[in-house]
VEXPAFI-571894 format. One record per residue (C-alpha): residue in three letters; x, y, z. Coordinates in steps of 0.5 Angstrom, whole numbers, padded with zeros to 4 digits, always signed. Layout:
BEGIN
AlaXYZ
...
END
This chain:
BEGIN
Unk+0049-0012-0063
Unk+0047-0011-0056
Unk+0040-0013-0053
Unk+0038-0006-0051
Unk+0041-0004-0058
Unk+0036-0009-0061
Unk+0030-0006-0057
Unk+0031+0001-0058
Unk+0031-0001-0066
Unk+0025-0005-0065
Unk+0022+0001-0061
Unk+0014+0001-0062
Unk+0014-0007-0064
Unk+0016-0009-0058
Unk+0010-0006-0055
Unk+0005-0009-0060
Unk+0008-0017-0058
Unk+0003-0020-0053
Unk+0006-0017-0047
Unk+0006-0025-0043
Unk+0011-0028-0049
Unk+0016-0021-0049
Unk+0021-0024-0047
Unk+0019-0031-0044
Unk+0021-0036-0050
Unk+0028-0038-0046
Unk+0023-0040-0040
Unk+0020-0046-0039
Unk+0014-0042-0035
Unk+0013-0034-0034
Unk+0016-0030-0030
Unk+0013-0026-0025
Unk+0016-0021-0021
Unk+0015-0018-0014
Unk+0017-0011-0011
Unk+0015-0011-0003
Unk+0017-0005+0001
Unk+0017-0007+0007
Unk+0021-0014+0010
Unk+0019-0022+0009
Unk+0021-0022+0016
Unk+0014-0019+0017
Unk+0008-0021+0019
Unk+0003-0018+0015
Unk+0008-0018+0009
Unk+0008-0024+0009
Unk+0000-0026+0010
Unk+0000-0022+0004
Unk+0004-0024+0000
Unk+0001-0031+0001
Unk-0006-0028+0000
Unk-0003-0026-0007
Unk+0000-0033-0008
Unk-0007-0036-0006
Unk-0010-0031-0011
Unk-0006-0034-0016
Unk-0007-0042-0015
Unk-0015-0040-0016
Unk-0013-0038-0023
Unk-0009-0044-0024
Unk-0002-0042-0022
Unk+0003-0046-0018
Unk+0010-0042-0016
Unk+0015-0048-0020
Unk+0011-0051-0024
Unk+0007-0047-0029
Unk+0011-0040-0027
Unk+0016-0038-0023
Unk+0015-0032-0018
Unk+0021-0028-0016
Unk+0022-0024-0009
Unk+0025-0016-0008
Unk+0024-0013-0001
Unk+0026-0007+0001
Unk+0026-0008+0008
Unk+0021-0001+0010
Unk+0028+0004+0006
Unk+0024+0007+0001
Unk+0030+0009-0002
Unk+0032+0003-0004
Unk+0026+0001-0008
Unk+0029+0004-0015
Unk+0035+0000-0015
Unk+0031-0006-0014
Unk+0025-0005-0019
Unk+0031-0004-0024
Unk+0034-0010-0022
Unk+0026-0013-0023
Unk+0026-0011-0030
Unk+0033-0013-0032
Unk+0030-0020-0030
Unk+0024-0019-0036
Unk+0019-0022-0033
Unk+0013-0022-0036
Unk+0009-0018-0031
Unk+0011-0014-0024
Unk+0007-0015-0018
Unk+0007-0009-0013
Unk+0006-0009-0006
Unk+0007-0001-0005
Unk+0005+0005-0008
Unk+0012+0008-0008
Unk+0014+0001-0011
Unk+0009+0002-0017
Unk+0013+0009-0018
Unk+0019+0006-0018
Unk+0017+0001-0022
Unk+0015+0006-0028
Unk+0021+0010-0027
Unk+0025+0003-0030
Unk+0020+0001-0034
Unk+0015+0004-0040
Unk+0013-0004-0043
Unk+0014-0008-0037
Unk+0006-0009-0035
Unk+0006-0007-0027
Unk+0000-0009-0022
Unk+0000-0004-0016
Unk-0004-0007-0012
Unk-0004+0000-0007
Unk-0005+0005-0012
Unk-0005+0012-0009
Unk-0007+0017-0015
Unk-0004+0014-0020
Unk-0006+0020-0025
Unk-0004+0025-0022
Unk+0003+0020-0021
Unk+0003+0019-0029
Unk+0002+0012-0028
Unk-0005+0012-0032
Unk-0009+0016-0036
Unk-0015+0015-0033
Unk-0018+0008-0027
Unk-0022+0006-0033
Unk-0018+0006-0038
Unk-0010+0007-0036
Unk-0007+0006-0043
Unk-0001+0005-0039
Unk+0003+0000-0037
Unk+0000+0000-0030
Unk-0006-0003-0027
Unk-0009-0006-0021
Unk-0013-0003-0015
Unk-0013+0003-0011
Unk-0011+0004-0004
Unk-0016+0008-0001
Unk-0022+0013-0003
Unk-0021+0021-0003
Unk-0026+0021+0003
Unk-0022+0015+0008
Unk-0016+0019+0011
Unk-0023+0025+0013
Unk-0027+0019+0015
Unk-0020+0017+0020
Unk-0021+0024+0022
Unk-0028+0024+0024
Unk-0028+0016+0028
Unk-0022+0019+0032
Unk-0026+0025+0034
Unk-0032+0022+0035
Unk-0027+0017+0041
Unk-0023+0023+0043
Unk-0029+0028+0043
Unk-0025+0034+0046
Unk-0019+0033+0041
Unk-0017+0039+0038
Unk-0010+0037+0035
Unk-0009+0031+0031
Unk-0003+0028+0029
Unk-0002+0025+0022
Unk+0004+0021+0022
Unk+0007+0022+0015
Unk+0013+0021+0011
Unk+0017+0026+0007
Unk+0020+0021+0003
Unk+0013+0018+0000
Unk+0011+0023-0005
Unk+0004+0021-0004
Unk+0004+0024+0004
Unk+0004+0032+0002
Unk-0003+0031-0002
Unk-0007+0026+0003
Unk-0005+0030+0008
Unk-0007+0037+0004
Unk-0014+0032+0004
Unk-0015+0032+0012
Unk-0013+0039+0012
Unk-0018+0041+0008
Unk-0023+0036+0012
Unk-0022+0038+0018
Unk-0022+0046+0015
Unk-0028+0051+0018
Unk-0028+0046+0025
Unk-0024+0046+0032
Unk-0019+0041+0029
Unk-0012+0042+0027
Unk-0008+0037+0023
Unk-0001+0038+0025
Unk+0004+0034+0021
Unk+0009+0028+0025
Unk+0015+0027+0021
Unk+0019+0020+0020
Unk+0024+0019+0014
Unk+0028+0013+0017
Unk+0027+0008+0024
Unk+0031+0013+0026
Unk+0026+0018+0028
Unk+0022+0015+0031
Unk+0023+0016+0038
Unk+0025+0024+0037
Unk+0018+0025+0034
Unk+0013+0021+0038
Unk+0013+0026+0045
Unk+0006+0027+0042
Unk+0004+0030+0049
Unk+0009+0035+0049
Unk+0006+0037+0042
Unk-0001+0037+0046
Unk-0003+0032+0040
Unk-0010+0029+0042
Unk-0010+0023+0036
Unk-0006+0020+0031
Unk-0007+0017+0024
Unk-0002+0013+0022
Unk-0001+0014+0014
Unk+0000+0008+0010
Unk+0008+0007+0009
Unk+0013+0001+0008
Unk+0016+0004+0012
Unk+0011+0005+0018
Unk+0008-0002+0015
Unk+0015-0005+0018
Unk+0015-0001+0024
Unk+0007-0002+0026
Unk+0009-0006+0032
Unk+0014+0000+0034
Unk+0009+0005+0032
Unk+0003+0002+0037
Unk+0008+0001+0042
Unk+0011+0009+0042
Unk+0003+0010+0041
Unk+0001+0006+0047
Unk+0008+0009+0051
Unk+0005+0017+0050
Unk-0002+0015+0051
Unk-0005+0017+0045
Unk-0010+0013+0041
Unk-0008+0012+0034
Unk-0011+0010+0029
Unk-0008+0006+0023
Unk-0010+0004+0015
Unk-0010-0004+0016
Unk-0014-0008+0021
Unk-0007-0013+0022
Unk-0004-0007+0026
Unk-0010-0008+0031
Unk-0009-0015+0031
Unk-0003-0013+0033
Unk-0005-0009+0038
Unk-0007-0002+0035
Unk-0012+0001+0038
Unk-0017+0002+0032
Unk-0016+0001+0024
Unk-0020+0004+0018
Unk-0019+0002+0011
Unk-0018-0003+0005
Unk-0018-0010+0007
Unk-0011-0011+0004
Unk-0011-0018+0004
Unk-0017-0018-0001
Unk-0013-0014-0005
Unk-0007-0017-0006
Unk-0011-0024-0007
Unk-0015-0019-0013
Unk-0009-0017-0016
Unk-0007-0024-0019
Unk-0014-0023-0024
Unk-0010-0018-0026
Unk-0003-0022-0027
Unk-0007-0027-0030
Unk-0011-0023-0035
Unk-0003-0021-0037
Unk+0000-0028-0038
Unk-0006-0029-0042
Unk-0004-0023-0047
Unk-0009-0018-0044
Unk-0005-0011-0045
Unk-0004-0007-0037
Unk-0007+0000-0041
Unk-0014-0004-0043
Unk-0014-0006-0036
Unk-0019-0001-0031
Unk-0016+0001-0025
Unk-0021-0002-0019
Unk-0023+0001-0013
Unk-0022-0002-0006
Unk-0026-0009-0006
Unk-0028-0008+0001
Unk-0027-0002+0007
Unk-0027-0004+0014
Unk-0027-0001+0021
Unk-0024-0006+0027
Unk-0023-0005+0035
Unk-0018-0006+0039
Unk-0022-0006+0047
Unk-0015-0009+0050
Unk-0011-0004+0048
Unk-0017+0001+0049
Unk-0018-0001+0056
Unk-0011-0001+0057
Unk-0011+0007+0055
Unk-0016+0008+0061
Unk-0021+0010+0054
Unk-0029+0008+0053
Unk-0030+0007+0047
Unk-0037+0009+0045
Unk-0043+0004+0044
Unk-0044+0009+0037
Unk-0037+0007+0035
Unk-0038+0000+0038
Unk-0044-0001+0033
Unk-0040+0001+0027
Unk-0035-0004+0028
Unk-0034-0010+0023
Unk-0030-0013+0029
Unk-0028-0013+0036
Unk-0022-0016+0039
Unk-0023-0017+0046
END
């Protein structure tokens, strides 16, 4: 008899085994996969990959000795996610960690008993990966990316830097499913006001450079949503920003770090170092669906003053006042 043959019999009994033993007994140690959308090659992929690893050793896990991690990155093409979250679940890991929110969607779409961790959930109800965030009764879990409130709070910083701003551009991609509700959300906040949120396409690397004549779009500002795509391409995205002369804001403090102007949003890093709680609750039998989807543990705002400097802007002592870093 086949194995997918075997499983189909088993139908229900798979999913009542202790989700850290499925499929494990071959293995000297447990498998855990990871799902990354941007490249290994990039630096903040890696600080969070390395933040996630850390997460594990303090809950005793070492890569190699007492699990085994195995990496998939789709270099910032969303549209090889699926093949590469197939290609994780053909491996039966014990649990998959997610590194994006597109890669949880794929993640689901291969697999209804593999236990995924999003570390960057976006919506995840109205995406059919959980019931509810306190109870997911899936086979999903982990934390979320962002807070209805964030992406009108983006809005509301850039309008108090650029007070004379009427169009803001918001960088989405028409790939990523969750772009058309949080930009639906911006619209919304920015709605019986003189602000206008006018959409910046990008699907491929390839666009970039036919979408960033901000100026000639009369574009004052731009919120740079988060992407794997525009995740792999941050230092392009500041450099093609900095080029227009328009001041952006992005979602991670790592893109000012890397010369961005300003960033609000999760601290990322304690995020992904959060999600190996999660790991480790289901290598120890915890089932993903009894596991409350959490909220971001920490927001932050950081300023760039360089980069400011640099586009002839001033920031504002109130902005000053607010910020949990300045870079200087």
């Amino acid at each position: 008899m086949k194995r997918r043959e075997f499983n189909t019999l088993l139908g229900g009994a798979v999913a009542a085994w202790p989700l850290a033993a499925r499929g494990q007994a071959a293995r000297k140690r447990p498998l855990v996969g990871w799902l990354g959308g941007s490249s290994q090659h990039e630096q903040v992929a890696m600080r969070n990959r390395d933040a996630f690893v850390q997460g594990l050793r303090d809950h005793g896990y070492e890569d190699g000795k007492n699990v085994d991690i195995v990496y998939r990155w789709a270099d910032g093409d969303i549209s090889r996610l699926p093949g590469l979250a197939t290609e994780l679940v053909a491996l039966d890991p014990a649990v998959i960690m997610s590194a994006a929110n597109t890669g949880t969607l794929a993640l689901r779409q291969a697999t209804s008993i593999v236990p995924i961790v999003g570390t960057l959930l976006v919506d995840p109800i109205a995406f059919g990966l959980a019931e509810s965030h306190n109870r997911p009764a899936r086979n999903v879990t982990g934390l979320l990316q962002t807070i209805d409130s964030l992406p009108g709070k983006q809005v509301e910083l850039l309008v108090e830097l650029v007070p004379h701003a009427s169009n803001i551009g918001v960088l989405v991609n028409p790939a990523n499913r969750a772009h058309p509700g949080v930009l639906r959300n911006i619209e919304a906040a920015v709605r019986g006001s003189s602000i206008k949120a006018i959409a910046v396409e990008v699907r491929t690397s390839l666009d970039f450079e036919g979408a960033f004549p901000l100026q000639q779009r009369r574009i004052d500002g731009l919120l740079v949503l988060n992407d794997p795509l525009f995740f792999a391409q941050a230092t392009r995205i500041i450099a093609l920003a900095a080029a227009a002369r328009v001041p952006a804001i992005h979602n991670f403090r790592q893109h000012v770090e890397l010369g961005g102007l300003m960033s609000y949003g999760v601290n990322d890093k304690e995020s992904f170092r959060r999600a190996a709680y999660f790991v480790d609750r289901i290598l120890k039998g915890a089932h993903p669906g009894d596991l409350p989807i959490e909220l971001p543990s920490k927001l932050e705002f950081v300023i760039n003053l360089k980069t400011a400097k640099a586009l002839g802007l001033e920031i504002p002592p109130t902005l000053l006042a607010r910020a949990d870093e300045v870079i200087e």
